[in-house]
C-alpha positions in Angstrom: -4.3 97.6 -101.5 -6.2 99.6 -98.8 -9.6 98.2 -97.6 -12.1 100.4 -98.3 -15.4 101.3 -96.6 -18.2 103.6 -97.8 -18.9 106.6 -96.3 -22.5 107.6 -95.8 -22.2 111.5 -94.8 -25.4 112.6 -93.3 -25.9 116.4 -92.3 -27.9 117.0 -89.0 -31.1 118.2 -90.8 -30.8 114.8 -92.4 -30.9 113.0 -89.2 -33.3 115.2 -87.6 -35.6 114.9 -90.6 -35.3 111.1 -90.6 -36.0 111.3 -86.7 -39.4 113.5 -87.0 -40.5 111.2 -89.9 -40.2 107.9 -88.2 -40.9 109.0 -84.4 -38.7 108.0 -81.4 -39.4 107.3 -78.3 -37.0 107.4 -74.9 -38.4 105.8 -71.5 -36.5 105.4 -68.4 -37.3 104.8 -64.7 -35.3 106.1 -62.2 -35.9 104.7 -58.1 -34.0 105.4 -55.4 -34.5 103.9 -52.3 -32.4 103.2 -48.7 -32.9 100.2 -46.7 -35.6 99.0 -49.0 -37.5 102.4 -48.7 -38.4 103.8 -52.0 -37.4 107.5 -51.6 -38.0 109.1 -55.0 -39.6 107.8 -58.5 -39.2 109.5 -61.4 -40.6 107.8 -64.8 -39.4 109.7 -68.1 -41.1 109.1 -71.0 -40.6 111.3 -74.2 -41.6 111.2 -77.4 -40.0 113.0 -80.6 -41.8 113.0 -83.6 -43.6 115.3 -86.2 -47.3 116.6 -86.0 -48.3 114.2 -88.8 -46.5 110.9 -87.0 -47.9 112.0 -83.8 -51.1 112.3 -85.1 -50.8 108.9 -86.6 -49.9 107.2 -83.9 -52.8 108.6 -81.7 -50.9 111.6 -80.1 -52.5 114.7 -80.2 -52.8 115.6 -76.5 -51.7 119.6 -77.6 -55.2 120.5 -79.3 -57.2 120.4 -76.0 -54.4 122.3 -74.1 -55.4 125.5 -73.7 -52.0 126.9 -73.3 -50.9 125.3 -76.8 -53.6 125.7 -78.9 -55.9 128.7 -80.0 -58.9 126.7 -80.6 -59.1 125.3 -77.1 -58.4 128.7 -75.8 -61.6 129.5 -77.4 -63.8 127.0 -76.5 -62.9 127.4 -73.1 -63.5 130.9 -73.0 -67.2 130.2 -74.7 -67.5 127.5 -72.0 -66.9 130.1 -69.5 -69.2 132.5 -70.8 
């Protein structure tokens, strides 16, 4: 008798959706350095999520940018005025 395993099949809007409704988050640091001299830094930091978890989670940095969001396009431009 074959041993049998279940199967979960799970589409890629499945994944993603489970993705953007928990959040994920992907840090790295990257140094490279010769004879003990640090020659370049990069940190990467990047967050995948949905507006909603975002917002939950305190993220929400897009609303005062004024090259993301109408309404702080606006206020700017009153500010300016």
């Amino acid at each position: 008798m074959p041993i049998q395993h279940p199967t979960q099949a799970s589409s890629l809007a499945d994944i993603l959706e489970r993705v953007l409704d928990k959040g994920i988050v992907i840090a790295g640091d990257i140094k490279i350095s010769l004879a003990d001299v640090e020659l370049l830094s990069i940190k990467i930091r990047l967050v995948v999520a949905s507006v909603d978890k975002a917002r939950e989670i305190g993220i929400d940095w897009w609303e005062a940018d004024e090259n993301l969001s109408t309404k702080a396009m606006k206020k700017k431009a009153k500010a300016t005025v």
